[in-house]
TORKOL-4160 file (C-alpha; in steps of 0.2 Angstrom, whole numbers, padded with zeros to 4 digits, m for minus):
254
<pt num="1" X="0076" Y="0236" Z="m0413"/>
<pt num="2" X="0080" Y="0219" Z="m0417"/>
<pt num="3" X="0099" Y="0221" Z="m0415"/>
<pt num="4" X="0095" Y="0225" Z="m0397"/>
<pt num="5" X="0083" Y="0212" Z="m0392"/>
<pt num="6" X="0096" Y="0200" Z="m0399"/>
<pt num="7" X="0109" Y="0209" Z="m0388"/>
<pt num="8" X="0095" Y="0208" Z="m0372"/>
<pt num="9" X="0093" Y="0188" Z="m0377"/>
<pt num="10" X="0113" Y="0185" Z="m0379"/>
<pt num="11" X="0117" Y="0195" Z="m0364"/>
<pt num="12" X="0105" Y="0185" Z="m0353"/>
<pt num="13" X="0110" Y="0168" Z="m0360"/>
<pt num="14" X="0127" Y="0170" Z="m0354"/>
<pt num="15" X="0121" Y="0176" Z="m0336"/>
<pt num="16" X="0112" Y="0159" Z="m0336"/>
<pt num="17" X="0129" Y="0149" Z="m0341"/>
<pt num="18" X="0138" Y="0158" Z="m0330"/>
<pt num="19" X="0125" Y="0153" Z="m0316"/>
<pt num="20" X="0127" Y="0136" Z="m0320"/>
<pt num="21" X="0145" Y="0134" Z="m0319"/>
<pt num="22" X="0151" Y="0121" Z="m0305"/>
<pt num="23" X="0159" Y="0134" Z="m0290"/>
<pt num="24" X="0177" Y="0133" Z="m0288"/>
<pt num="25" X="0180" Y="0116" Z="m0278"/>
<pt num="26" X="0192" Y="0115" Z="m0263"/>
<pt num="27" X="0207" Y="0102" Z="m0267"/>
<pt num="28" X="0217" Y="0096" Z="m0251"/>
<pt num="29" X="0234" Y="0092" Z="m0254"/>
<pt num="30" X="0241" Y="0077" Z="m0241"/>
<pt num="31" X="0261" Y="0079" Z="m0246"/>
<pt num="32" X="0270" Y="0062" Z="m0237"/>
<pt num="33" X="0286" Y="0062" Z="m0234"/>
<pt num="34" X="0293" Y="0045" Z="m0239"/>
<pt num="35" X="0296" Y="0031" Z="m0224"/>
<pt num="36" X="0313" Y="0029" Z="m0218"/>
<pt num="37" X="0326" Y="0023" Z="m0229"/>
<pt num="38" X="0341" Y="0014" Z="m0228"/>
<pt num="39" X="0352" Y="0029" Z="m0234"/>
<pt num="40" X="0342" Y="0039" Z="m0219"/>
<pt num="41" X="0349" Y="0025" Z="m0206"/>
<pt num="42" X="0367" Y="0028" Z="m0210"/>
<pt num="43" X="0366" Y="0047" Z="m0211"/>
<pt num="44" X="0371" Y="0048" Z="m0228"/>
<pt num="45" X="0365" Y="0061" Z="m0243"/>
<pt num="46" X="0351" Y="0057" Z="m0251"/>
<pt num="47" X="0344" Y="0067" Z="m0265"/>
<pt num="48" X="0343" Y="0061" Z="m0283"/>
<pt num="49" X="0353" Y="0045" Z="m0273"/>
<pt num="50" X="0341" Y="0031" Z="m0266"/>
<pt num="51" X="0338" Y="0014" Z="m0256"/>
<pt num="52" X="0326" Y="0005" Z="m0251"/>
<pt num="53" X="0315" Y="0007" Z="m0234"/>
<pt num="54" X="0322" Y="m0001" Z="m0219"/>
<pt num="55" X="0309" Y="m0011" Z="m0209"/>
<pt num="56" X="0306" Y="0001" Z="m0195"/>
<pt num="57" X="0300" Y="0012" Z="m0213"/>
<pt num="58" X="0291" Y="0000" Z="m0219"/>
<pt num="59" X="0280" Y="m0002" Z="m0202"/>
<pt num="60" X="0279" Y="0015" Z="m0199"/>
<pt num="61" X="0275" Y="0017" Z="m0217"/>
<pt num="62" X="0262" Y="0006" Z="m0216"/>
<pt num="63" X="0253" Y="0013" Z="m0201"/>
<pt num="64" X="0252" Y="0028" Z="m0210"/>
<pt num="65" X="0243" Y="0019" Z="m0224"/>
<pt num="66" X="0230" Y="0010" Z="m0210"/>
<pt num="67" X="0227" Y="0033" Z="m0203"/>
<pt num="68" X="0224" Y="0038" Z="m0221"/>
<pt num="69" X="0212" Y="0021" Z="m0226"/>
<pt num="70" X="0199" Y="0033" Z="m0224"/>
<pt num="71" X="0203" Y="0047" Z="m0232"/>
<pt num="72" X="0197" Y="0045" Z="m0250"/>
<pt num="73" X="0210" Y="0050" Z="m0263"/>
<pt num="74" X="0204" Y="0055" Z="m0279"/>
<pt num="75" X="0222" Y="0054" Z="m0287"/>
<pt num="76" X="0239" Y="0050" Z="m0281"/>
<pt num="77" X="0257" Y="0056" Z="m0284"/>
<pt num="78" X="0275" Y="0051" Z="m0281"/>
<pt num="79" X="0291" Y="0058" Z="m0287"/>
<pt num="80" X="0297" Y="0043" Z="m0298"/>
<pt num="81" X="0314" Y="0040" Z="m0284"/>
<pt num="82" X="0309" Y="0023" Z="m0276"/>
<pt num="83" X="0307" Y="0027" Z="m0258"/>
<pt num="84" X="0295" Y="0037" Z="m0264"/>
<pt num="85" X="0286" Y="0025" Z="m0277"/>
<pt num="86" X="0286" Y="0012" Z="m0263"/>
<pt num="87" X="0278" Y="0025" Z="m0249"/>
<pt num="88" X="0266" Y="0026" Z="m0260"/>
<pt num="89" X="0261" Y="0010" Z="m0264"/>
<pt num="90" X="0259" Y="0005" Z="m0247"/>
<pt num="91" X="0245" Y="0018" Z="m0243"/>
<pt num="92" X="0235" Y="0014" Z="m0260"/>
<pt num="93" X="0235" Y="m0004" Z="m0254"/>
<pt num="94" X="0224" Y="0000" Z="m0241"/>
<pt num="95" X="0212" Y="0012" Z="m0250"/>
<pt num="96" X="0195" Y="0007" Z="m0256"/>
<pt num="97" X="0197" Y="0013" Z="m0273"/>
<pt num="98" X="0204" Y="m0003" Z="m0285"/>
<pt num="99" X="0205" Y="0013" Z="m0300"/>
<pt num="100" X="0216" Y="0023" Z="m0290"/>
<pt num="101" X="0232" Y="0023" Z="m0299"/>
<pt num="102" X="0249" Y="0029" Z="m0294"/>
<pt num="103" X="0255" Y="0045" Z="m0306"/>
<pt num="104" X="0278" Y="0047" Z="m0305"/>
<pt num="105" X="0285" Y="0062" Z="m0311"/>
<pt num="106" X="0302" Y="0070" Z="m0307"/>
<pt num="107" X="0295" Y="0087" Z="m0302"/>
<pt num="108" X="0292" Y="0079" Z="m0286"/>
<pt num="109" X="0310" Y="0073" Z="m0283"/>
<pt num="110" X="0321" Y="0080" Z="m0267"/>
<pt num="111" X="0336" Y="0092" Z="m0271"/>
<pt num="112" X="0348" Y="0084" Z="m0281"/>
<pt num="113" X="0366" Y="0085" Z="m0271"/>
<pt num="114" X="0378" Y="0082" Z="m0286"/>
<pt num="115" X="0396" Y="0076" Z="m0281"/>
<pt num="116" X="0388" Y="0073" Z="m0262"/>
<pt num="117" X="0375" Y="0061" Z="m0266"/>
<pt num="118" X="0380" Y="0045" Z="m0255"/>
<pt num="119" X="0392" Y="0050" Z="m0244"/>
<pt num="120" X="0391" Y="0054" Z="m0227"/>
<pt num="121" X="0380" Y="0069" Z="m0220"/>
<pt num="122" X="0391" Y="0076" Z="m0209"/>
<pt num="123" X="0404" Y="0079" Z="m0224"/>
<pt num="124" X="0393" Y="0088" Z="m0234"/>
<pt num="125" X="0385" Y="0101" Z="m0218"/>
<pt num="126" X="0404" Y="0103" Z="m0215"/>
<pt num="127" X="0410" Y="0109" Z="m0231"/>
<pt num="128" X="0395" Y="0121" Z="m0234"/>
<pt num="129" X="0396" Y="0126" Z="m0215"/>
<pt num="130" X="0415" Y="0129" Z="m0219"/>
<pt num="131" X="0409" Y="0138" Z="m0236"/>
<pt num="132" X="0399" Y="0151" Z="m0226"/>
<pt num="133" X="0409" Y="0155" Z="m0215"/>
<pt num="134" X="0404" Y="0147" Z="m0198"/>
<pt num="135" X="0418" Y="0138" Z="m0188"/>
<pt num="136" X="0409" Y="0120" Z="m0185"/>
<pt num="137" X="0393" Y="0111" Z="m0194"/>
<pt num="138" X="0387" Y="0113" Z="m0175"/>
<pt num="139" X="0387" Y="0130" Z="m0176"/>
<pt num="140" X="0377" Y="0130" Z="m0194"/>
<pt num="141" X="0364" Y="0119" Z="m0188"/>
<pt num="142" X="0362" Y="0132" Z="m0172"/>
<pt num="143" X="0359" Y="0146" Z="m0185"/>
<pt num="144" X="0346" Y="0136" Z="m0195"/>
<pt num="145" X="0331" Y="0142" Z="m0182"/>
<pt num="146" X="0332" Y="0160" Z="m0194"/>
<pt num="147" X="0323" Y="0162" Z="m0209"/>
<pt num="148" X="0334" Y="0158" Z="m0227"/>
<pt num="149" X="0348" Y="0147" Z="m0218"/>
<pt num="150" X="0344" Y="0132" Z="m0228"/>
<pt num="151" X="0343" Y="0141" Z="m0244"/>
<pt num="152" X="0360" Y="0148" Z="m0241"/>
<pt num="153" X="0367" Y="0131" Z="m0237"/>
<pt num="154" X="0360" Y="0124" Z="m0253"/>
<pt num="155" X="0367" Y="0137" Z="m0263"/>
<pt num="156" X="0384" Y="0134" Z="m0256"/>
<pt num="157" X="0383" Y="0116" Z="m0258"/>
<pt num="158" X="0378" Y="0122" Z="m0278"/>
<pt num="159" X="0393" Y="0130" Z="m0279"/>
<pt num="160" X="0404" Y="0116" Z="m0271"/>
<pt num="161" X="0398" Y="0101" Z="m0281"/>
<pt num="162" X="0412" Y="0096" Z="m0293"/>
<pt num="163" X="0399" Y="0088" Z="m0304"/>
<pt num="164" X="0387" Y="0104" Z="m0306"/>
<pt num="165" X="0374" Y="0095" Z="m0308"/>
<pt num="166" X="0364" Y="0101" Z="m0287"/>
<pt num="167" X="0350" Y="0112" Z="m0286"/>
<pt num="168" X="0349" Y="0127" Z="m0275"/>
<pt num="169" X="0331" Y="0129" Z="m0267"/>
<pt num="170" X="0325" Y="0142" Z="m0280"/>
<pt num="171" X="0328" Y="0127" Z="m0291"/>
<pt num="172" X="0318" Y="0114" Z="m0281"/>
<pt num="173" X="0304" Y="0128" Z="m0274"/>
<pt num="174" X="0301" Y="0130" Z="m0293"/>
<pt num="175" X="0297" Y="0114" Z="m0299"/>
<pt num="176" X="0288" Y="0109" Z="m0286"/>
<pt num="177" X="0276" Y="0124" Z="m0287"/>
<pt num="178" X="0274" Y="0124" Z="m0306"/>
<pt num="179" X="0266" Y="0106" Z="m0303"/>
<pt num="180" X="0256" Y="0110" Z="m0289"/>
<pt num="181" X="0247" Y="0126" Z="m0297"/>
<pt num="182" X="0246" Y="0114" Z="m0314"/>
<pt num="183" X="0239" Y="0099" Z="m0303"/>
<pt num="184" X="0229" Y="0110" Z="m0293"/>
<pt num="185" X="0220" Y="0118" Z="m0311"/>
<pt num="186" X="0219" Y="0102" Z="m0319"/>
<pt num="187" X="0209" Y="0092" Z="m0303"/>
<pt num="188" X="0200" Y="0111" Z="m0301"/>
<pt num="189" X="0181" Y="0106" Z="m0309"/>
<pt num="190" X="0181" Y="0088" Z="m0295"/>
<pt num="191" X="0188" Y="0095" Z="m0281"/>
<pt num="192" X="0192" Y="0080" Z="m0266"/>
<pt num="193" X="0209" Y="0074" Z="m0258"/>
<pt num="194" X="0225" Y="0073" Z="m0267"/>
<pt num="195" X="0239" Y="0059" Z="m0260"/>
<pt num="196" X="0257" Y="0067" Z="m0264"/>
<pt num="197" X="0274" Y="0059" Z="m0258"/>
<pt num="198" X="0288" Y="0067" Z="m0259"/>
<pt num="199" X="0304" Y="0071" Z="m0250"/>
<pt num="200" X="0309" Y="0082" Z="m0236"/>
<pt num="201" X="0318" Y="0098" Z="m0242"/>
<pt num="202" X="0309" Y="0097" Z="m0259"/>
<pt num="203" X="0292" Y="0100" Z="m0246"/>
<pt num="204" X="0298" Y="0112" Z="m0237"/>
<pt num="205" X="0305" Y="0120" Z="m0254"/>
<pt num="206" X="0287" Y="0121" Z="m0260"/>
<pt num="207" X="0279" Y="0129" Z="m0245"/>
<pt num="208" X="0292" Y="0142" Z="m0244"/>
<pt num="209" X="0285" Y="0147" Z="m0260"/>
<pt num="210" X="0266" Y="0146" Z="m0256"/>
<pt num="211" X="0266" Y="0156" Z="m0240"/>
<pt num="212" X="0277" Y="0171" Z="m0232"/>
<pt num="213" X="0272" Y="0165" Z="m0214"/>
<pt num="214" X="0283" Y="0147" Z="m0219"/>
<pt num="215" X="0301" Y="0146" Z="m0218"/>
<pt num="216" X="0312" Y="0127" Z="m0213"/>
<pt num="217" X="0317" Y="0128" Z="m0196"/>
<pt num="218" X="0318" Y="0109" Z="m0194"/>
<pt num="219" X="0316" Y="0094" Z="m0205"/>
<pt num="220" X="0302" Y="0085" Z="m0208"/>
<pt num="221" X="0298" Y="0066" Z="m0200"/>
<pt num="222" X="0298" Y="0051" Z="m0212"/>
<pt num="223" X="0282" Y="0048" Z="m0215"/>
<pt num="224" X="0275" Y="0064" Z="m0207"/>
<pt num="225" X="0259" Y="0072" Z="m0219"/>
<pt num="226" X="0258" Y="0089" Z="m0222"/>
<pt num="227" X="0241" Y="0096" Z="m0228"/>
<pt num="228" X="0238" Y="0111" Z="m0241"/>
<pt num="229" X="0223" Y="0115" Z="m0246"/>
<pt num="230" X="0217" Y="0126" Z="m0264"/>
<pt num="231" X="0203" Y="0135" Z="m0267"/>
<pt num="232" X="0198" Y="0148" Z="m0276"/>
<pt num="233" X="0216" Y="0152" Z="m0281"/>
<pt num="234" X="0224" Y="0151" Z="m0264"/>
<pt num="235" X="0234" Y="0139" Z="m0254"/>
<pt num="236" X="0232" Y="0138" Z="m0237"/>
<pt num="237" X="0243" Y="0127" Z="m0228"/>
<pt num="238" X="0234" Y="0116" Z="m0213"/>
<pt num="239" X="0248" Y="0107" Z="m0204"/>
<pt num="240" X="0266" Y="0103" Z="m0206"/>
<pt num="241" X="0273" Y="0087" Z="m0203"/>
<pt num="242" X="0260" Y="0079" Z="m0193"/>
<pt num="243" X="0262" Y="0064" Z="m0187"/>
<pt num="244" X="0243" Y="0061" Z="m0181"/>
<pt num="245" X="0241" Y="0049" Z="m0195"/>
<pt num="246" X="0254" Y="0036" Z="m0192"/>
<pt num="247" X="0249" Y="0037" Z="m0172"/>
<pt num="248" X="0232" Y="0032" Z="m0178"/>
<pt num="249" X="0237" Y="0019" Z="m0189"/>
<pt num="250" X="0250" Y="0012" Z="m0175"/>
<pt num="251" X="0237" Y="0011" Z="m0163"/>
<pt num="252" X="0223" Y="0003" Z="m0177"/>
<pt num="253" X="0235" Y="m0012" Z="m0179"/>
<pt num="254" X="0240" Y="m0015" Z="m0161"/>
């Protein structure tokens, strides 16, 4: 008899934990592209390579940090390349937060390019557009409104890279989602707005992986935003590449 009134009292103390755990909070995810760079301007690779922002990226960049001032970021992220670092810092400067502090890790990084990092951009298209068979890069980037182009063209340019060093986009899809479902379950108890700066095919890498409905048809904007949202175990992507942000921020310092 007491065994079970014990058992009655137990079972009922852990329905009233159970009661008083905090519900699962909903963590939204702003992933930046990084401002413009020099590298961007003379249309040559840049994966693991980087330059500085040019000035039209640093005031653009900047505006984006006046349409995110009110946001509210409970933490903040950057690949550690310094286009990224430097994105980065520009928006924290304008947050109302002095503790907010910038976390770098190389999980975030774009695709690394190998033996194509630096040179011109129409090289490297050409040679994996040659690679796949397709009789011009003109012709390649045509194709690239279906579904799996880009990862075909980054496996090429795998195989092609006389360093063999470059990531395909299973390589960079699966470092960018092991950090974001192991930052999305560390920051799961406070919940709130998440900054993440990052680079364009390295985003684009990681909503591939999140969703079915998502595939790259077109890149993404320097400093474009791109919302994901997780709760409950699930992403759910918002927007893609919105430019609302820096619009805001343009007009808020006219």
């Amino acid at each position: 008899m007491k065994a079970i009134l014990f058992l009655v009292l137990l079972l009922g103390f852990n329905e009233k934990l159970l009661a008083q755990q905090p519900p699962s909070q909903k963590i939204t995810f702003y992933i930046v592209r990084h401002g413009e760079t020099l590298l961007n301007k003379l249309h040559r690779v840049q994966g693991w390579a980087d330059a500085p922002l040019t000035a039209n990226g640093t005031k653009v960049t900047k505006a984006l940090a006046h349409g995110l001032k009110h946001i509210g970021f409970k933490a903040a992220y950057s690949s550690d390349l310094g286009r990224a670092k430097e994105t980065a810092g520009y928006i924290l400067q304008l947050q109302n937060d002095t503790t907010l502090t910038l976390s770098e890790t190389p999980a975030l990084r774009e695709s690394c390019f190998g033996s194509y990092e630096g040179s011109e951009n129409k090289t490297m298209w050409t040679d994996a557009a040659l690679y796949l068979h397709y009789v011009s890069v003109e012709a390649l980037f045509a194709d690239m409104q279906k579904p799996n182009r880009l990862p075909d063209v980054l496996a090429a340019i795998k195989e092609l890279d006389t360093l063999k060093i470059a990531e395909d986009f299973k390589d960079v899809a699966t470092r960018m989602k092991n950090w974001i479902i192991k930052t999305a379950n560390s920051s799961i108890e406070e919940g709130g707005n998440v900054l993440v700066v990052s680079h364009g095919i390295a985003i684009n890498a990681l909503l591939s992986v999140l969703t079915k409905d998502h595939f790259v048809h077109q890149p993404l904007a320097n400093a474009s935003v791109t919302k994901v949202e997780y709760e409950n175990g699930k992403f759910t992507i918002r927007s893609v590449g919105d430019m609302k942000y820096v619009e805001a921020g343009l007009k808020a310092v006219e």
